[in-house]
RORO-996506 format. One line per 3 residues: number of its first residue (from 1); for each residue x, y, z of N, C-alpha, C. Coordinates in steps of 0.02 Angstrom, whole numbers. Layout:
N
NUM> X/Y/Z/X/Y/Z/X/Y/Z; ...
//
This chain:
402
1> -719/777/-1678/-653/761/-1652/-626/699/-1687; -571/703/-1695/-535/632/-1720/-533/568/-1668; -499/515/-1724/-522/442/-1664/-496/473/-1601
4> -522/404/-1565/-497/404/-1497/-436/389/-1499; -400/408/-1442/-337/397/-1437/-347/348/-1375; -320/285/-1393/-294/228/-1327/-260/237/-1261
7> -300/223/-1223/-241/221/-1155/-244/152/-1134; -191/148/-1104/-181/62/-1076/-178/89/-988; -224/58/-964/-211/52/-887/-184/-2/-876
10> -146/-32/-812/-113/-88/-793/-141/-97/-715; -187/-129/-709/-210/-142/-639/-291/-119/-637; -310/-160/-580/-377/-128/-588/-391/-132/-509
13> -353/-129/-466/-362/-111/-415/-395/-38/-409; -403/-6/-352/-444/72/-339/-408/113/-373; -328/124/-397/-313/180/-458/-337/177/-509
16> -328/89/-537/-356/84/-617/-429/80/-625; -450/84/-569/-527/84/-590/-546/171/-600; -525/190/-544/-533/281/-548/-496/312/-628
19> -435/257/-641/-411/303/-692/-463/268/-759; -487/218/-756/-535/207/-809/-608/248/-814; -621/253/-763/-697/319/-759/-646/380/-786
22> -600/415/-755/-560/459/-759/-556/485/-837; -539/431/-872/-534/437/-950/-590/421/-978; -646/388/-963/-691/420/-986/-737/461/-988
25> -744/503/-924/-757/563/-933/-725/613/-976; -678/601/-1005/-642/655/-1056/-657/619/-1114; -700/658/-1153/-708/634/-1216/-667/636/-1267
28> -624/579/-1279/-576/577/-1320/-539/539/-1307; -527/489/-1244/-486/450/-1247/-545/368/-1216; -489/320/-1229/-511/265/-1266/-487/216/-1215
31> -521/214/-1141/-464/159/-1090/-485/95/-1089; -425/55/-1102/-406/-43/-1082/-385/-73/-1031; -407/-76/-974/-366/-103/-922/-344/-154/-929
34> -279/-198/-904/-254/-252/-882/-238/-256/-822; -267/-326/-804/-291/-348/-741/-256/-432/-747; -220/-450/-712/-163/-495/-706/-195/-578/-681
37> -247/-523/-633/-289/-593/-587/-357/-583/-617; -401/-638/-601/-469/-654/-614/-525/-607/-594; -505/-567/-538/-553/-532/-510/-511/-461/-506
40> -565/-417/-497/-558/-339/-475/-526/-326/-406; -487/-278/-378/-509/-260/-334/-443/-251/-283; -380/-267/-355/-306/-250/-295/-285/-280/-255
43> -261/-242/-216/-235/-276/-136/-306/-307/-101; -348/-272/-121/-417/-284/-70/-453/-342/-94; -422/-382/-147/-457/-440/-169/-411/-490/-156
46> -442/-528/-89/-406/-574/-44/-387/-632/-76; -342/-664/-59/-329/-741/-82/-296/-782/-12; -328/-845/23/-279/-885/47/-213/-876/41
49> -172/-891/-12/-102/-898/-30/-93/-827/-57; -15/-841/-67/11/-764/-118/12/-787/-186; -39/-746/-224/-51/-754/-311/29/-745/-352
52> 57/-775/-396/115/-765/-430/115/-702/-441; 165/-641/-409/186/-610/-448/169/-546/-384; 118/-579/-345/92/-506/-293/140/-480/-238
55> 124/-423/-251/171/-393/-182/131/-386/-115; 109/-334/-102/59/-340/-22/14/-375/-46; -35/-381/33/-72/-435/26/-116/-423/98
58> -149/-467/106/-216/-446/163/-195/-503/199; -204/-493/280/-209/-561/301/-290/-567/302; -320/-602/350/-403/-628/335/-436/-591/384
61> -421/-571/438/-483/-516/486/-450/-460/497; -403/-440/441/-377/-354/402/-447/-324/433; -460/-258/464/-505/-224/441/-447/-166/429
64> -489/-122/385/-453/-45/370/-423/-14/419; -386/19/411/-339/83/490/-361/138/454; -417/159/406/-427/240/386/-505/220/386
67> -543/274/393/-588/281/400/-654/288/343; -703/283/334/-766/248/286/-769/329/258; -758/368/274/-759/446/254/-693/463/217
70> -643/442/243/-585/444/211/-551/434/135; -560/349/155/-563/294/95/-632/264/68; -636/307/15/-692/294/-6/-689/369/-74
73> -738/331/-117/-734/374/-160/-777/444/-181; -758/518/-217/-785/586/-218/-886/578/-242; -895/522/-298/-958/521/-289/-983/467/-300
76> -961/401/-243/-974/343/-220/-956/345/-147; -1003/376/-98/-981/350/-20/-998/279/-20; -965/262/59/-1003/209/71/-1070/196/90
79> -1120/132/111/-1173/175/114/-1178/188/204; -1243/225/223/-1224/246/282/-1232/192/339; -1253/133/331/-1278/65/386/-1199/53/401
82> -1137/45/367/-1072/41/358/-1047/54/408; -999/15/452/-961/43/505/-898/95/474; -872/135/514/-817/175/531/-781/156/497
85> -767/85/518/-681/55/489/-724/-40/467; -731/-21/400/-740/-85/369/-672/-141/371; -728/-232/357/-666/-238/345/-662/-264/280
88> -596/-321/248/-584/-346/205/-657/-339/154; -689/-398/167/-750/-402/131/-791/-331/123; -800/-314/168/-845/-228/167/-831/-188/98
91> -757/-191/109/-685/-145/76/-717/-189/0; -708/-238/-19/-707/-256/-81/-751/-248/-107; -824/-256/-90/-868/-262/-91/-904/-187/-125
94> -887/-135/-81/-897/-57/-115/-850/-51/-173; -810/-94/-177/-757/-78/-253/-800/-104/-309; -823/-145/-281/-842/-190/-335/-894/-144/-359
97> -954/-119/-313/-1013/-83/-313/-1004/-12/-355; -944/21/-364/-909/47/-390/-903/31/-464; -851/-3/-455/-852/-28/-525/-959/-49/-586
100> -972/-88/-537/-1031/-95/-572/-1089/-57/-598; -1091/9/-540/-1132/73/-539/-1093/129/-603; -1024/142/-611/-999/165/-655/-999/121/-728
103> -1018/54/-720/-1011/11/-787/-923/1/-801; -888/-5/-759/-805/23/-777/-791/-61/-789; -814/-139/-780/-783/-183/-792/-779/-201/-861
106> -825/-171/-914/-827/-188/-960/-767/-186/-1002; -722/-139/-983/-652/-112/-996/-582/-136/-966; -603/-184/-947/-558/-227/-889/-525/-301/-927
109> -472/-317/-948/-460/-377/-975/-435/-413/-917; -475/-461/-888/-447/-505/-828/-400/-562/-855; -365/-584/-825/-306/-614/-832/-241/-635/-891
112> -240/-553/-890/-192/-535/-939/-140/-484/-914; -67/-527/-898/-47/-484/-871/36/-444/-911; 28/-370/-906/80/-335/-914/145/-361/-900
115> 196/-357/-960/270/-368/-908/316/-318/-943; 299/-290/-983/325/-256/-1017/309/-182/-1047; 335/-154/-1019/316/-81/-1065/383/-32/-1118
118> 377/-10/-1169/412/14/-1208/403/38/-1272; 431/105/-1259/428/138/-1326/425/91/-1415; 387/85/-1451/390/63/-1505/450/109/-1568
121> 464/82/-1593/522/120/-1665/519/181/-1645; 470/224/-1688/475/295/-1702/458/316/-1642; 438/305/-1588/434/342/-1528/356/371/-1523
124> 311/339/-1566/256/379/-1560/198/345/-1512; 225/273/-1509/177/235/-1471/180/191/-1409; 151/175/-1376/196/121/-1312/182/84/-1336
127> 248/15/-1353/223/-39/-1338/224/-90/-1300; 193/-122/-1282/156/-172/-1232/139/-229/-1236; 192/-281/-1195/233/-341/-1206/151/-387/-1141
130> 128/-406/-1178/66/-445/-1122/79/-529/-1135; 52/-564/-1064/48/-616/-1056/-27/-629/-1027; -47/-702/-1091/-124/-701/-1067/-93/-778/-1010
133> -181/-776/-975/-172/-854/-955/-145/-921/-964; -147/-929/-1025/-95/-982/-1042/-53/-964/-1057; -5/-905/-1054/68/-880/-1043/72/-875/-1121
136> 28/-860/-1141/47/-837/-1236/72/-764/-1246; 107/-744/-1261/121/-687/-1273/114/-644/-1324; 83/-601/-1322/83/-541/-1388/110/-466/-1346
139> 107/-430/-1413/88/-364/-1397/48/-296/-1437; 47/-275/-1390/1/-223/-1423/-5/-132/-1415; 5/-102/-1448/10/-25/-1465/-42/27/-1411
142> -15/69/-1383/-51/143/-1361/-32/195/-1361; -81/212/-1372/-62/295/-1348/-27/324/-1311; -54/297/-1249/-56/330/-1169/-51/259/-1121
145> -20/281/-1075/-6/229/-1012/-35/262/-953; -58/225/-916/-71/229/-847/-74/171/-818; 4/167/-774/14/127/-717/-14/107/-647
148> -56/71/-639/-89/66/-574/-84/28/-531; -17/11/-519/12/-64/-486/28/-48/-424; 28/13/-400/43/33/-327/116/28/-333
151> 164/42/-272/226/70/-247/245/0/-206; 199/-40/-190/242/-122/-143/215/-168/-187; 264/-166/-228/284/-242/-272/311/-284/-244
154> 379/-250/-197/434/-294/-209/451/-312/-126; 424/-342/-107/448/-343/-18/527/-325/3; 503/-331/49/584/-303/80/606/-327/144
157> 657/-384/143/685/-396/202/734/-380/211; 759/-362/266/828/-317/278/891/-403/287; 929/-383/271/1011/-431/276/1019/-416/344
160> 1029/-477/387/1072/-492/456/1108/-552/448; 1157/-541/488/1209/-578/481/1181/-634/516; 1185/-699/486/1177/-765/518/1111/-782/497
163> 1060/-740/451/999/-770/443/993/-816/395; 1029/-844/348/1053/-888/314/1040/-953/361; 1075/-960/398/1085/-1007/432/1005/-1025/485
166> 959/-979/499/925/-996/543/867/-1034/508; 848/-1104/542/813/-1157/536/740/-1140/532; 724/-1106/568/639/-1089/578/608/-1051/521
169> 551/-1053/527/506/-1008/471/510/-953/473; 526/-917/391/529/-848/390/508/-826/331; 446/-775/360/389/-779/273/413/-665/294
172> 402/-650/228/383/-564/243/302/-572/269; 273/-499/285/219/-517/320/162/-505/242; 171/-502/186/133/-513/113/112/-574/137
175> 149/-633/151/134/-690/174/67/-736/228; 75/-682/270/49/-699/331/-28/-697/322; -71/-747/355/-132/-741/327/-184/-762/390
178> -153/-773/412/-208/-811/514/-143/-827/551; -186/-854/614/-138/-857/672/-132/-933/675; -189/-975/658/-184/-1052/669/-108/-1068/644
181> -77/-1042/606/-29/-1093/551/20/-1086/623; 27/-1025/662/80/-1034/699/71/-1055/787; 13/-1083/806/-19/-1092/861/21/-1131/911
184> 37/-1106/954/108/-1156/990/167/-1131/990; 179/-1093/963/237/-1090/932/261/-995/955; 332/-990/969/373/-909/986/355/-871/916
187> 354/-828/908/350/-786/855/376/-720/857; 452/-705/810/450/-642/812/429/-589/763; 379/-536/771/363/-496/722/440/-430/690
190> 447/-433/656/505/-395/646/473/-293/607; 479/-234/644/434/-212/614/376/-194/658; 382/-117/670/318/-112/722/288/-57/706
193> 289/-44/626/235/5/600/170/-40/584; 129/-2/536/72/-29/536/52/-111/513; 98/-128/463/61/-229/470/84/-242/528
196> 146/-221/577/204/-268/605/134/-269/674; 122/-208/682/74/-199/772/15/-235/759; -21/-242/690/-81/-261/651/-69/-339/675
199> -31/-371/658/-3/-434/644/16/-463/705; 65/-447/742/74/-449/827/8/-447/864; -17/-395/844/-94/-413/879/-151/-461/883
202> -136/-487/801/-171/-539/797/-164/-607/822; -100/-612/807/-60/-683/847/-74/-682/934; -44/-615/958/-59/-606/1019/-146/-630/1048
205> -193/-627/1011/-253/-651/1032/-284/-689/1013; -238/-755/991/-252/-823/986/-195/-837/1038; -158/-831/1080/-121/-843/1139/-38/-867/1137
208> -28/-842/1048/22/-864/1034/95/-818/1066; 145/-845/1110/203/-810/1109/228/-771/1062; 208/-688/1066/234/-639/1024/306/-613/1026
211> 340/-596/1016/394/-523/1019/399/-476/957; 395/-440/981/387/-368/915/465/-338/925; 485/-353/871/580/-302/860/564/-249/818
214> 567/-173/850/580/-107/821/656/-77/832; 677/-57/780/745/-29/769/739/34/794; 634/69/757/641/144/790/577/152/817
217> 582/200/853/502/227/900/441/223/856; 399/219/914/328/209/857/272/235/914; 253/265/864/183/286/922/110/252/909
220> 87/202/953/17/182/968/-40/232/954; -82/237/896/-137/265/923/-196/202/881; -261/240/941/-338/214/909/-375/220/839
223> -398/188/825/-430/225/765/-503/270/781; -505/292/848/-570/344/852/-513/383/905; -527/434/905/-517/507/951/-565/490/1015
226> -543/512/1068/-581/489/1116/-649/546/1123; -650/613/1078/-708/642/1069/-763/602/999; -741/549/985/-784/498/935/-771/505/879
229> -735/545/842/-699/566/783/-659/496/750; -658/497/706/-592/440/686/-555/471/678; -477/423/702/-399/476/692/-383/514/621
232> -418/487/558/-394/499/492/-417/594/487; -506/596/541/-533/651/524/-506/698/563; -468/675/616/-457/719/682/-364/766/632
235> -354/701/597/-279/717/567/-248/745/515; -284/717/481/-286/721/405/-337/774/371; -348/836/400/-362/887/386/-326/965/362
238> -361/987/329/-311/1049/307/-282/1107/379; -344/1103/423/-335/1149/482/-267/1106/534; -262/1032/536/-217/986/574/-159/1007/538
241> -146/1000/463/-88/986/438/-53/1038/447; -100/1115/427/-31/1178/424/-37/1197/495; -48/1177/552/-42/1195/617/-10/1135/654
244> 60/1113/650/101/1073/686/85/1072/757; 58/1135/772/60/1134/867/-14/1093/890; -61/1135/822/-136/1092/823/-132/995/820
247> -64/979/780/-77/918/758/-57/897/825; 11/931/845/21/874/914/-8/899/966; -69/905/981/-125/918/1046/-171/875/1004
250> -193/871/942/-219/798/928/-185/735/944; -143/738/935/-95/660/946/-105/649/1024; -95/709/1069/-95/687/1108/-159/678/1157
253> -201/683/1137/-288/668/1131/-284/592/1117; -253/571/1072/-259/514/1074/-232/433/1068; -192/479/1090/-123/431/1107/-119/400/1152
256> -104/323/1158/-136/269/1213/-80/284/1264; -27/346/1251/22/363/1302/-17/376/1365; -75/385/1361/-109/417/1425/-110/343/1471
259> -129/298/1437/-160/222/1473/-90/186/1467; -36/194/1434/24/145/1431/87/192/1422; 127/194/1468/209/227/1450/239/189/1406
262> 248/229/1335/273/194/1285/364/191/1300; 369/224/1327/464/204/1340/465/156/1395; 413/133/1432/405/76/1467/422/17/1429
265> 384/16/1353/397/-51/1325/414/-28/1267; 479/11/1290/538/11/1226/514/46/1156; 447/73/1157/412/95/1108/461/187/1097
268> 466/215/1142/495/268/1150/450/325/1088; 379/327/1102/355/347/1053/298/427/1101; 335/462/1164/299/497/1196/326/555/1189
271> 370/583/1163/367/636/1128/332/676/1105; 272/634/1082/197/685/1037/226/713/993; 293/703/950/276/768/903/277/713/846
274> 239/740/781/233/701/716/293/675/674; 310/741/656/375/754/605/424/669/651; 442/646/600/507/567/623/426/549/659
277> 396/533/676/400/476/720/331/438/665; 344/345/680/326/319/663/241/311/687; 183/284/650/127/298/689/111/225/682
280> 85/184/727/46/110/708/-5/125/745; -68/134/699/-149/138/704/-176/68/717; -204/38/790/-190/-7/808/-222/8/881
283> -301/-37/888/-333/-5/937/-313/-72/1007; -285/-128/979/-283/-176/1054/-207/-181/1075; -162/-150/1025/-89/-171/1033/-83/-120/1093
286> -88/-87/1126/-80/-58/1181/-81/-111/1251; -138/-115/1231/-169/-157/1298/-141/-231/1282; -119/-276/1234/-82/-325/1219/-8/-299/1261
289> 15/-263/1260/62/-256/1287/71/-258/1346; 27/-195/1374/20/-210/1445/3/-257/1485; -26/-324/1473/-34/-373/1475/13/-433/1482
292> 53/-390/1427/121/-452/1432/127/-489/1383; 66/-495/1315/42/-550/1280/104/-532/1212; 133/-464/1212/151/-426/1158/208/-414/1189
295> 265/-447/1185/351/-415/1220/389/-363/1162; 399/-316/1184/446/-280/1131/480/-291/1131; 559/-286/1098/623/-298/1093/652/-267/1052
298> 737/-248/1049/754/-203/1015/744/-202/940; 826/-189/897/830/-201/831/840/-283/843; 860/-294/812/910/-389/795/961/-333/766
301> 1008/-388/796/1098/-394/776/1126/-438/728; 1088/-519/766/1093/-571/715/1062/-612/729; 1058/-670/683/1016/-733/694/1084/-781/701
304> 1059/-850/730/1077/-917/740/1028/-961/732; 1036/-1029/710/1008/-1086/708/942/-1127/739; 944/-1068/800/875/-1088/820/858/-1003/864
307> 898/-948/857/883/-883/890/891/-818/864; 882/-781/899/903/-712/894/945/-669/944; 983/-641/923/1030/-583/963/1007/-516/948
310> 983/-482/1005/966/-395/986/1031/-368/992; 1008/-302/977/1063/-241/977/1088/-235/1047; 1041/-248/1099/1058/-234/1174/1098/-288/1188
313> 1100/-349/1167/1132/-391/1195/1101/-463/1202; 1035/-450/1202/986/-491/1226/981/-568/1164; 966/-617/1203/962/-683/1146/888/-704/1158
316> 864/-705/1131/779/-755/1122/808/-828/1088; 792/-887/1113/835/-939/1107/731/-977/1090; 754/-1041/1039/694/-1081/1029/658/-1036/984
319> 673/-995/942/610/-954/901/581/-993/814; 526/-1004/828/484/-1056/805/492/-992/724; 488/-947/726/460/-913/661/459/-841/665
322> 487/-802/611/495/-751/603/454/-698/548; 410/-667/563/377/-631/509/397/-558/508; 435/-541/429/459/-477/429/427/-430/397
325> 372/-362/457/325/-331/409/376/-266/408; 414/-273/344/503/-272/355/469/-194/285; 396/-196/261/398/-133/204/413/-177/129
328> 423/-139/72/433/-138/31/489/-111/-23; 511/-109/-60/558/-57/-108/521/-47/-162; 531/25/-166/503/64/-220/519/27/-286
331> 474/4/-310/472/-34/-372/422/-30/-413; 422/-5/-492/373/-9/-518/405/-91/-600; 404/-125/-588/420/-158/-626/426/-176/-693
334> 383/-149/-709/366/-170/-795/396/-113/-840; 427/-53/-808/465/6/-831/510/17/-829; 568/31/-864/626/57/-843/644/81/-789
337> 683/72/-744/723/117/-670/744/183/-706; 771/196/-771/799/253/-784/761/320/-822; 699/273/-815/637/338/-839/613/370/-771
340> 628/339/-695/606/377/-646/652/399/-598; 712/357/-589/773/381/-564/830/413/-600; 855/456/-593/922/464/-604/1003/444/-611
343> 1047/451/-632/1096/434/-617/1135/406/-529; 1117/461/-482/1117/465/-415/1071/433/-373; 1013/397/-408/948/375/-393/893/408/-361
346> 898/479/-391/860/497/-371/765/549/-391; 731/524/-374/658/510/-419/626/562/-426; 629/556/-512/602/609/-551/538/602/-555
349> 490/634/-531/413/614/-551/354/663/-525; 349/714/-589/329/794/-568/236/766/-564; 245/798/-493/167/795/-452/167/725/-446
352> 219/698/-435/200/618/-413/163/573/-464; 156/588/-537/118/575/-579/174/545/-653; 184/617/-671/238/611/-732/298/581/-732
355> 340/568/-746/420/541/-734/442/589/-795; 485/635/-761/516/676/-790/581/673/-827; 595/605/-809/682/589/-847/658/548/-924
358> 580/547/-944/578/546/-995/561/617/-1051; 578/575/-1121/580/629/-1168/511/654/-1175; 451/638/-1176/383/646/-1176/337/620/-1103
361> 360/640/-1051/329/614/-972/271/625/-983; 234/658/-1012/173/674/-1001/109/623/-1032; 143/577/-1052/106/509/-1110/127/435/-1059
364> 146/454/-993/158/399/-965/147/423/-895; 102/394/-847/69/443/-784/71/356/-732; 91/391/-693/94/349/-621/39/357/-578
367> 7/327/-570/-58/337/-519/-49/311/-448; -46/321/-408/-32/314/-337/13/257/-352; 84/279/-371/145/272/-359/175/303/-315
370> 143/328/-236/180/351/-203/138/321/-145; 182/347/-61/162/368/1/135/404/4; 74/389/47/26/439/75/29/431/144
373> 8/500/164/-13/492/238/-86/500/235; -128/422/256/-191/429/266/-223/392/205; -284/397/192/-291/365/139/-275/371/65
376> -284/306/20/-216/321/-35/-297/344/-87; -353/334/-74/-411/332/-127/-417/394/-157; -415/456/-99/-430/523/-146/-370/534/-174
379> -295/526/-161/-254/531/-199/-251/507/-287; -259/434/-253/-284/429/-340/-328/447/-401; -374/444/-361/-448/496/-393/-428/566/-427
382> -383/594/-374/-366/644/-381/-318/661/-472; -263/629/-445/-210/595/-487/-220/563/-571; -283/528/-561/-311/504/-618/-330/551/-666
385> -390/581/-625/-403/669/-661/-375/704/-694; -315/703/-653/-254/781/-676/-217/743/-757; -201/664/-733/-180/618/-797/-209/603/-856
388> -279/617/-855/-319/585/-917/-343/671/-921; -328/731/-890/-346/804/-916/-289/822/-963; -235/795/-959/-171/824/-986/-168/768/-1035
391> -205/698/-1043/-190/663/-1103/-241/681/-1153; -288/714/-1125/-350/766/-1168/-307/827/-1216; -296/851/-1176/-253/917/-1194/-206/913/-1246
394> -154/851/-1245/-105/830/-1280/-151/814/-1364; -212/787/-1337/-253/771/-1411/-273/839/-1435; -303/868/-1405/-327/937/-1422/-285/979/-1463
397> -209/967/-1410/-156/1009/-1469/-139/987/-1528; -140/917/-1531/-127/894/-1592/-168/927/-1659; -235/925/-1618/-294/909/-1673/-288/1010/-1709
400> -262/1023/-1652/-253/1120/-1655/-201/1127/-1709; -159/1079/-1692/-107/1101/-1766/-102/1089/-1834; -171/1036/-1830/-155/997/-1898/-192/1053/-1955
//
């Protein structure tokens, strides 16, 4: 066979590591990761503060909301002493074990980070605009790209009128990292999907004054089935998914609707059916509520100088600090917007992989650049595969015509 052909990965979180085994199992291509920070390991490699440049982020007693069967990789489980739902450390820790059992760091350039990606002259090569540690810049030529930066780069706080003006602390929840910093102190969580209930919960049990503002319904569940199952296995199955009527007689198995009326506390999440409704996997925010420790409240309308106004009418007056686990915008940064959106904005990207609004999509692959329901690990695994089989193929034809 002729040389190898280069691929550049960008990240070495759980895509770029899968997409670096990924390519080398296909004999013929040649993978480089870039890795921005010092260590391996993504979102799941914690820091005190927010690192320049990161989008999500862990707070410190994170454990997982998917399950050790779930998230986890096709031939690396975890091992079996391992609880259900690891946490932070657990989580990094099998990445790492990962990485070292496959030999995949050797291929890893740590703190060198991507900012740039683009076609070179003739169109035959990417090139790739890098910044090392001391902010020196070069660049350098590939083949093949594979993006592994994930889909929340870019936080997202929504515009209300008057928040300009309000005095108190207001971090997105990328930010948020323990409960001490705000001890004493009102807190509203903005956001009652999964960080917002995650996050509320935590504050709530250091004794801090919570309020949680949801715009829309959300449904409470456990992370075990009350037959001992975890929710990911009870859900996230092929027999759950194409049987809608099967999924909601699971939901409602285990839905803390039984122990708490969610339109009691404004949750409005008892419906049971899947399709729209929001899910926050979240085994104490139930009982935080019922308690009292956890106040719901509507959307916000607006802020003032030291409050808030809901949609109902309502004012929370004295609010010490606002954390908005407000999501993200689809952002992949270092690429053009017009290689994945459209004119209309709307996203070209066949099997969630390729970006089809380019002239050659198939030499530039997105690796869990999307939403998942459930865990994001076999997706990528998955994803990586199908990306480094078709950058095989692309060599193969070459080598077929010459």
């Amino acid at each position: 066979m002729a040389a190898k052909k280069r691929v550049a990965i960008v990240g070495a979180g759980v895509a770029g590591l899968v997409s670096i085994k990924s390519c080398l199992e296909e004999n013929g291509l040649e993978p480089t990761c870039f890795e921005r920070h010092d260590k391996l390991g993504g979102v799941w490699n914690y820091s005190p503060e927010l690192r320049p440049g990161q989008g999500s982020a862990l707070y410190d007693s994170v454990v997982s909301n998917t399950s050790k069967e779930m998230m986890t990789f096709s031939d690396f489980p975890y091992p079996k002493e391992n609880p259900q739902f690891n946490d932070r450390r657990s989580v990094l820790r099998h990445i790492q074990n990962y990485a070292e059992y496959f030999n995949l760091e050797k291929h890893i350039r740590f703190n060198t980070n991507v900012i740039d990606v683009q076609r070179n002259n003739n169109g035959k090569y990417w090139k790739l605009q890098i910044k090392d540690k001391d902010d020196k810049l070069s660049t350098e030529e590939f083949d093949y790209v594979m993006i592994c930066t994930s889909v929340y780069n870019r936080p997202f706080i929504p515009s209300y009128p008057g928040l300009g003006n309000y005095r108190g602390t207001k971090i997105h929840a990328n930010k948020y990292r323990e409960p001490k910093r705000f001890l004493g102190q009102k807190v509203i969580v903005v956001g009652g999907h999964m960080s917002g209930g995650e996050i509320a919960t935590d504050l709530a049990g250091s004794g801090i004054e919570v309020h949680i503002s949801m715009r829309h319904d959300s449904m409470i569940l456990p992370r075990m089935c009350r037959d001992g199952r975890p929710f990911d296995i009870a859900l996230f199955t092929r027999s759950s998914i194409k049987s809608p009527s099967k999924l909601t007689a699971t939901l409602e198995k285990m839905s803390h609707t039984k122990m708490s009326d969610h339109k009691e506390f404004d949750l409005q999440g008892s419906e049971l059916y899947p399709v729209g409704k929001r899910m926050t996997i979240c085994d104490d925010m139930a009982e935080r509520l019922a308690r009292g420790q956890i106040k719901p409240m509507g959307g916000i309308k607006e802020f003032h100088e030291s409050g808030v106004v809901f949609d109902d009418g309502t004012t929370l007056e004295n609010v010490d600090a606002v954390i908005f686990a407000t999501g993200y915008e689809f952002a992949v940064p270092i690429i053009d917007d017009s290689w994945i959106f459209d004119k209309s904005g709307n996203a070209g990207i066949y099997k969630y992989i390729f970006p089809v609004h380019l002239e050659d999509p198939e030499k530039l692959a997105l690796i869990n650049i999307v939403h998942t329901a459930g865990a994001h690990w076999p997706v990528a695994e998955l994803q990586s595969r199908i990306a480094a089989r078709v950058l095989l193929e692309i060599l193969l034809y070459q080598i077929k015509k010459r």
